[in-house]
C-alpha positions as CSV (number, residue, x, y, z in Angstrom):
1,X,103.0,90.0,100.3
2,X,101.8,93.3,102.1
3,X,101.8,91.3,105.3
4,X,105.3,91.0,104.8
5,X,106.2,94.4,103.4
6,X,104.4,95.9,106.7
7,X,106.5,93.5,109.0
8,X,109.6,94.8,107.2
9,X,108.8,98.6,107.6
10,X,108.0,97.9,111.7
11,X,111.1,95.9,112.2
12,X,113.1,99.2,110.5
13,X,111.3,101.4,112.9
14,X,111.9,99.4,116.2
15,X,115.6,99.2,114.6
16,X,116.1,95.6,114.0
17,X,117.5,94.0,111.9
18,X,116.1,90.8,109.3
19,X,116.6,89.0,106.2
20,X,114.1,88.5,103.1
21,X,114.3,85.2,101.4
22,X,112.7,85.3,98.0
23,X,112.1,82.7,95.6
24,X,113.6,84.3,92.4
25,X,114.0,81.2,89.9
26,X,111.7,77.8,90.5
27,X,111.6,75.4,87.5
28,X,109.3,72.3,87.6
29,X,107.4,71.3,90.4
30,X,107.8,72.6,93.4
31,X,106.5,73.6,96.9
32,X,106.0,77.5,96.1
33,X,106.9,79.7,92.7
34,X,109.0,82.6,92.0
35,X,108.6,85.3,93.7
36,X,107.3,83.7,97.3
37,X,109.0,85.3,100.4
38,X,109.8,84.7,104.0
39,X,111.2,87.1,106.8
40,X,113.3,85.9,108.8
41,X,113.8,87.8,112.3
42,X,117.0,88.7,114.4
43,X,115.4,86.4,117.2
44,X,115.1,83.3,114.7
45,X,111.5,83.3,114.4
46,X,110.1,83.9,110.4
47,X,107.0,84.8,108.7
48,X,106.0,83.5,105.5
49,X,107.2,80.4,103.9
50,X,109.2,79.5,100.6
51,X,108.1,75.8,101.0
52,X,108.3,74.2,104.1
53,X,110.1,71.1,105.5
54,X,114.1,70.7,104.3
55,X,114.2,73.7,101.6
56,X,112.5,76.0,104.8
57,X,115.5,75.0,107.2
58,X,118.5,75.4,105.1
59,X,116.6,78.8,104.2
60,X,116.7,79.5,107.9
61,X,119.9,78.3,108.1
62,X,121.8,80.2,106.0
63,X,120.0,83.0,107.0
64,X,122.0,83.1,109.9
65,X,124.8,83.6,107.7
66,X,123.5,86.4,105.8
67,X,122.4,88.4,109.3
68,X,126.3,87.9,110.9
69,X,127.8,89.0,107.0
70,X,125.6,91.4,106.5
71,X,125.6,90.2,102.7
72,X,123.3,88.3,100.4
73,X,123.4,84.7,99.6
74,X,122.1,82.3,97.1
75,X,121.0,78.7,97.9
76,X,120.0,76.8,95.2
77,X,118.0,73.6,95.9
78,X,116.9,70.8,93.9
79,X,113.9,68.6,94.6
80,X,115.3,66.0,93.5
81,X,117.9,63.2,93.9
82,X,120.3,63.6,97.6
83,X,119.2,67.2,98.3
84,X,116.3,65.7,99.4
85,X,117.0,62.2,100.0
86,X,115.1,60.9,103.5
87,X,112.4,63.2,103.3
88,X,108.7,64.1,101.4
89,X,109.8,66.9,99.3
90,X,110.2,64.6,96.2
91,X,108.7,67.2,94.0
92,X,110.9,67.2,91.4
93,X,112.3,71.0,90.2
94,X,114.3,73.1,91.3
95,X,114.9,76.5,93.3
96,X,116.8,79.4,93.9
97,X,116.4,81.8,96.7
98,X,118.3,84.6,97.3
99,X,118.5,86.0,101.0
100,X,119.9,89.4,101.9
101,X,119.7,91.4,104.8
102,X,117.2,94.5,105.4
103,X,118.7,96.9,107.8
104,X,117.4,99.5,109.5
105,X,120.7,101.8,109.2
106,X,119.5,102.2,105.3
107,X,117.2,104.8,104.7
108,X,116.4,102.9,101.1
109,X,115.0,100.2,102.2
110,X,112.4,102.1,104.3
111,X,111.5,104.0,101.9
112,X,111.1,101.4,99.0
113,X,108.7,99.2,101.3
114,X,106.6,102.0,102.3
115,X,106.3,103.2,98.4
116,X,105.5,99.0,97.7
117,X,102.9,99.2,100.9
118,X,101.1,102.3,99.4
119,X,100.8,99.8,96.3
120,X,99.0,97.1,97.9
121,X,96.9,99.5,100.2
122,X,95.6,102.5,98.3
123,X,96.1,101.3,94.5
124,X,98.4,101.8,91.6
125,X,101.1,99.6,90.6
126,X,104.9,99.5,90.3
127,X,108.0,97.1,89.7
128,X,110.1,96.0,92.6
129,X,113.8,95.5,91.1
130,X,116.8,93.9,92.9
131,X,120.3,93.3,92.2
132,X,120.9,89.3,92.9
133,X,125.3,89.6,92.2
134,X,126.0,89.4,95.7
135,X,129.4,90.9,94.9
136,X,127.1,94.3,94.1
137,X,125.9,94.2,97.8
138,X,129.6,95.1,99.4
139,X,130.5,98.8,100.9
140,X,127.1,99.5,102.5
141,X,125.1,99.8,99.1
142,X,121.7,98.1,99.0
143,X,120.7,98.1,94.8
144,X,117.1,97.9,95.0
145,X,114.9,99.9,93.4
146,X,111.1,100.3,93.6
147,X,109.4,102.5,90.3
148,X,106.3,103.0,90.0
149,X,103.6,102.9,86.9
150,X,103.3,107.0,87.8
151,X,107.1,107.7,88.4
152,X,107.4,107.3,91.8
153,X,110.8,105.7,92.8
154,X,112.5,104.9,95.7
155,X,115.7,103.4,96.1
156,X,118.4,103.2,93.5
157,X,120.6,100.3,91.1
158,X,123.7,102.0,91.2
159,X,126.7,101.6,88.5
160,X,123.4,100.7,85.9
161,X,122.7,104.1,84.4
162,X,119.2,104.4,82.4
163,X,117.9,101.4,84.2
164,X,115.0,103.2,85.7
165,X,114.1,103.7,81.2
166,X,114.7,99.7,80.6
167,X,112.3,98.9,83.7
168,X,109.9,101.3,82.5
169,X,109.9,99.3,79.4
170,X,109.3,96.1,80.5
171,X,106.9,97.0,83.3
172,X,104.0,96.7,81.4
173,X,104.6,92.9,80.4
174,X,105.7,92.3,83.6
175,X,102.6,93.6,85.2
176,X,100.3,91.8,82.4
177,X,101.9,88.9,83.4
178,X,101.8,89.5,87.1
179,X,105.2,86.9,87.1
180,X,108.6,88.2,88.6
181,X,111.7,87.7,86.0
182,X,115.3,87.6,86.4
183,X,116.9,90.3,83.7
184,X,120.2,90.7,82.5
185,X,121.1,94.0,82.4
186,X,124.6,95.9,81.0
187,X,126.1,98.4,83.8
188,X,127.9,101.2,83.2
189,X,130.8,99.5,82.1
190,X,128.9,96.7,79.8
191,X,129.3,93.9,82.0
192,X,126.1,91.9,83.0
193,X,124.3,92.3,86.2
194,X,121.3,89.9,87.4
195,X,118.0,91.8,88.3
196,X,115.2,90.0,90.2
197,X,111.8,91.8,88.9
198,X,108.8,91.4,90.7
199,X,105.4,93.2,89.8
200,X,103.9,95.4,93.0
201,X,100.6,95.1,92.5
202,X,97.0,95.8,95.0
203,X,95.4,92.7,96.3
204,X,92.7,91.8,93.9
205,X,89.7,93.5,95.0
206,X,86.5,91.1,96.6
207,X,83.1,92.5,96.0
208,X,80.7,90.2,98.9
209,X,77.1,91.5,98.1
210,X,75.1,90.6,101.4
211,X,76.1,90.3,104.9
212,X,74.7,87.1,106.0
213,X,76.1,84.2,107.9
214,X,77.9,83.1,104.5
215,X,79.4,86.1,104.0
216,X,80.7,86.0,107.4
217,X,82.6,82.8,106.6
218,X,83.9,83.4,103.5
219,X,85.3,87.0,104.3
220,X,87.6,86.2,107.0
221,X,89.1,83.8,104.6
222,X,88.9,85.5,101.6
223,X,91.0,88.6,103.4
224,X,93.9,85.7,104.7
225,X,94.6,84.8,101.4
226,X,95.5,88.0,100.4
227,X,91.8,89.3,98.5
228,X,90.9,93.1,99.7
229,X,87.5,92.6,100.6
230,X,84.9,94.7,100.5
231,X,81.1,94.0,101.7
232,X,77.6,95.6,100.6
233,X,74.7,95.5,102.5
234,X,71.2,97.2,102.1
235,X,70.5,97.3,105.5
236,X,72.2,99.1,108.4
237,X,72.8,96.3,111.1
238,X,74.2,93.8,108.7
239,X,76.7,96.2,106.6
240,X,78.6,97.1,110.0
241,X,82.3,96.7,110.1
242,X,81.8,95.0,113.8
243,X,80.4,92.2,111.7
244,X,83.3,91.9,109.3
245,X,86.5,93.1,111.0
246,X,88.5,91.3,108.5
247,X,87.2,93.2,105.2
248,X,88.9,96.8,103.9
249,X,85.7,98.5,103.6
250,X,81.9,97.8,104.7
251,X,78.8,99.6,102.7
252,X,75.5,99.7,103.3
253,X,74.3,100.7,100.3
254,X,71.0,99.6,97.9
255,X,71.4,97.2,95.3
256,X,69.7,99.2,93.0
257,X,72.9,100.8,90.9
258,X,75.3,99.8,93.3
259,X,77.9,99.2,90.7
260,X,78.1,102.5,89.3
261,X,79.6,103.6,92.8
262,X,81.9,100.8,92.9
263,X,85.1,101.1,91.0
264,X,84.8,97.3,89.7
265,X,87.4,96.6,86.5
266,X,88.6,93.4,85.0
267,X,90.8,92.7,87.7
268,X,87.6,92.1,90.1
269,X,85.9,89.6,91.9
270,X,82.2,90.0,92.2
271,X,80.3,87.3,94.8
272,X,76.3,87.3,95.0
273,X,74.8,85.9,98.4
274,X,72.2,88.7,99.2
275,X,68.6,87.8,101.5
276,X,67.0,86.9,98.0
277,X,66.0,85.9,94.8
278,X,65.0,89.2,93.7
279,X,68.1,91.3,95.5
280,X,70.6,88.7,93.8
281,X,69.2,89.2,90.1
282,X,69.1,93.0,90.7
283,X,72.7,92.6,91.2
284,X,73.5,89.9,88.9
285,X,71.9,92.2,86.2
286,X,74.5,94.9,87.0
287,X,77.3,92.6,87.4
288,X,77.3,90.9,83.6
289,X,77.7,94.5,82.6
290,X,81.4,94.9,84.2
291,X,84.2,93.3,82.9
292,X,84.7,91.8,86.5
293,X,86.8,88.6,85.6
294,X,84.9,86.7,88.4
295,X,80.7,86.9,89.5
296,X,79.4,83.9,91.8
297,X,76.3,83.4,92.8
298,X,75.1,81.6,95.8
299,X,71.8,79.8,95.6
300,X,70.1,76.2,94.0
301,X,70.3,74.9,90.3
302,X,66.3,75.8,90.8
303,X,66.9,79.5,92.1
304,X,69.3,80.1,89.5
305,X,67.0,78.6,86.4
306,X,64.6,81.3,87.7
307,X,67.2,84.3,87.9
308,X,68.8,83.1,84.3
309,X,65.1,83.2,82.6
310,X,64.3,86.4,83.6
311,X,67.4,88.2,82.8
312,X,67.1,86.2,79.2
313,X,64.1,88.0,78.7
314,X,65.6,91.1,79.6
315,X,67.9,90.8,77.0
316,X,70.9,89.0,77.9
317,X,72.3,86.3,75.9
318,X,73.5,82.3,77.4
319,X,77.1,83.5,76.5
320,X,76.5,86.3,79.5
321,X,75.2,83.7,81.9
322,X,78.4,81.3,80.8
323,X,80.2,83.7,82.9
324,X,78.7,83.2,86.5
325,X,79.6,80.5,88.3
326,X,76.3,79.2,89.7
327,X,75.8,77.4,92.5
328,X,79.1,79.3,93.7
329,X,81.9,77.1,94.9
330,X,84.0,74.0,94.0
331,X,81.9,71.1,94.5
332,X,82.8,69.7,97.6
333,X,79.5,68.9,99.3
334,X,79.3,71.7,101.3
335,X,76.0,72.0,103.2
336,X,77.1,74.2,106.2
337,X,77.4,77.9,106.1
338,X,81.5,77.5,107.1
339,X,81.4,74.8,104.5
340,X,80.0,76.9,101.8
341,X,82.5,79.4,102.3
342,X,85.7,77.2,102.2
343,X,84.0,76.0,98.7
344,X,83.8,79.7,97.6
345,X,87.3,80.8,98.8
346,X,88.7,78.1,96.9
347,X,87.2,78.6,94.0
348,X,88.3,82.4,94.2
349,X,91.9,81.1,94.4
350,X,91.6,78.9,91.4
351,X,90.4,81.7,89.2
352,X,93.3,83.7,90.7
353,X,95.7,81.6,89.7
354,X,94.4,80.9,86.3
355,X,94.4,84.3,85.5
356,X,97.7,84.8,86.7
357,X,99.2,82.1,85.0
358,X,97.4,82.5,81.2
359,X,96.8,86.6,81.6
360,X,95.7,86.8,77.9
361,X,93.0,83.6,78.5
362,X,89.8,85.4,77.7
């Protein structure tokens, strides 16, 4: 998402114009879920995706539409039946994405994107709101609305007084959930208005502990699927950011009490592949002491039988070893370094998603 955002915000600077197609209602199965986005460009080429294949190029489509209008549009798609007879996308549910043009004669939209950019970058965590009744979008107004946790706003809803105070209420389930809702919400003069609300929310952070030639495989790919990586190294020539251009922040650091100068929560991802046996339990010990909802380590059934006996006699318990994921990876086979970190990655997403799907899952 912050890919796009920062596309947005450098289009508006160079003056150009270019639509935003979000996925604001998907039901069954189906390509991509609510909430997926694509930016379309003045010159026809797009970034992003809401799915691919017939869905993608009505999408573009009517995006043409939307840039020579200048107003939104809704195109609902089912995956089902003659929407989609002749082709692969037999999936089954249904969509709805709604398209509307980001132009850089409005100051609002500038500033909400930055204020959703400073989200994903520095931290915090806010609610991105906007008005899907087309018929709202006429006269030059643009009802969208970012507010953040802190009271920060950009951007406006006009005609829906107090909606800043019914956001603020729900932002804390929406953010839980980490899933973007469609609210119905009375204007000024009691009639109805459809609000798309999406959580903003930082890239979940990735702590990689060792800078080996696994680390160097799985960080590139960690950062393109949207984690915030950052990498920890004891020793000076392998925690260089030349090493790891991909990852937010490089440390050399020792292992010894590295997590108290980490700020690791529950929302963390913690991945063990130092140079050994010894360096790996020295972080492992501090790790099953955060409530990092992820800790992998790398390493044999054998090296981690070792690890697991010595912290048991330190005084931890088989429920705190239940929570590393040991050998690290989905089991694919993986022998090779860029093997092992395709494994790892994936595995990272699955947790991801889980979380984000069943939030209250311990």
């Amino acid at each position: 998402m912050k890919d796009i955002y920062l596309k947005i915000i450098e289009l508006i600077e160079k003056g150009r114009f270019s639509v935003l197609a979000t996925i604001i209602q998907q039901a069954g199965p189906s390509p991509r879920g609510a909430g997926t986005k694509c930016l379309i460009m003045d010159d026809g080429s797009f970034t992003g995706t809401v799915g691919g294949g017939i869905l993608e190029a009505q999408t573009l489509k009517k995006a043409e539409n939307v840039f020579d209008s200048g107003l939104p549009f809704h195109l609902r798609f089912s995956l089902k039946g003659s929407d989609v007879a002749d082709t692969d996308m037999l999936c089954g549910g249904t969509l709805e994405v709604f398209l509307e043009l980001i132009s850089p004669k409005s100051s609002k939209h500038l500033s909400i994107f930055q204020e959703a950019v400073k989200v994903t970058q520095r931290g915090g965590v806010g609610l991105m709101a906007t008005v899907v009744d087309p018929d709202r979008w006429q006269h030059g107004e643009v009802p969208k609305l970012f507010l953040g946790k802190d009271g920060r706003q950009a951007g406006s809803l006009p005609g829906i007084q107090g909606s800043e105070k019914i956001l603020l209420a729900k932002m804390s389930q929406i953010l839980r959930s980490r899933q973007p809702d469609v609210l119905s919400i009375q204007d000024d003069k009691k009639n109805p208005v459809e609000v798309f609300v999406e959580p903003v929310v930082p890239n979940p952070a990735l702590y990689v502990f060792g800078g080996g030639h696994v680390s160097k495989q799985v960080v590139p790919l960690a950062s393109r699927v949207e984690f915030h990586v950052v990498v920890i190294d004891d020793r000076r020539e392998f925690a260089n950011k030349k090493n790891f251009p991909d990852a937010g922040k490089v440390h050399q650091l020792p292992f010894e009490g590295v997590m108290e100068r980490l700020p690791v929560d529950e929302s963390s991802f913690l991945v063990i592949m130092t140079r050994g046996h010894m360096n790996d339990k020295v972080v492992l010990s501090q790790a099953l002491r955060t409530k990092a909802v992820y800790i992998g380590m790398i390493g044999s059934s054998r090296k981690r039988k070792m690890i697991y006996e010595k912290l048991l006699e330190e005084g931890f318990t088989e429920e705190d070893l239940l929570r590393v994921s040991s050998p690290i990876g989905i089991g694919i086979g993986a022998e090779t370094p860029e093997e092992i970190g395709i494994s790892v990655v994936a595995e990272l997403i699955k947790v991801r998603e889980e979380r984000r799907r069943y939030p209250d899952k311990p």
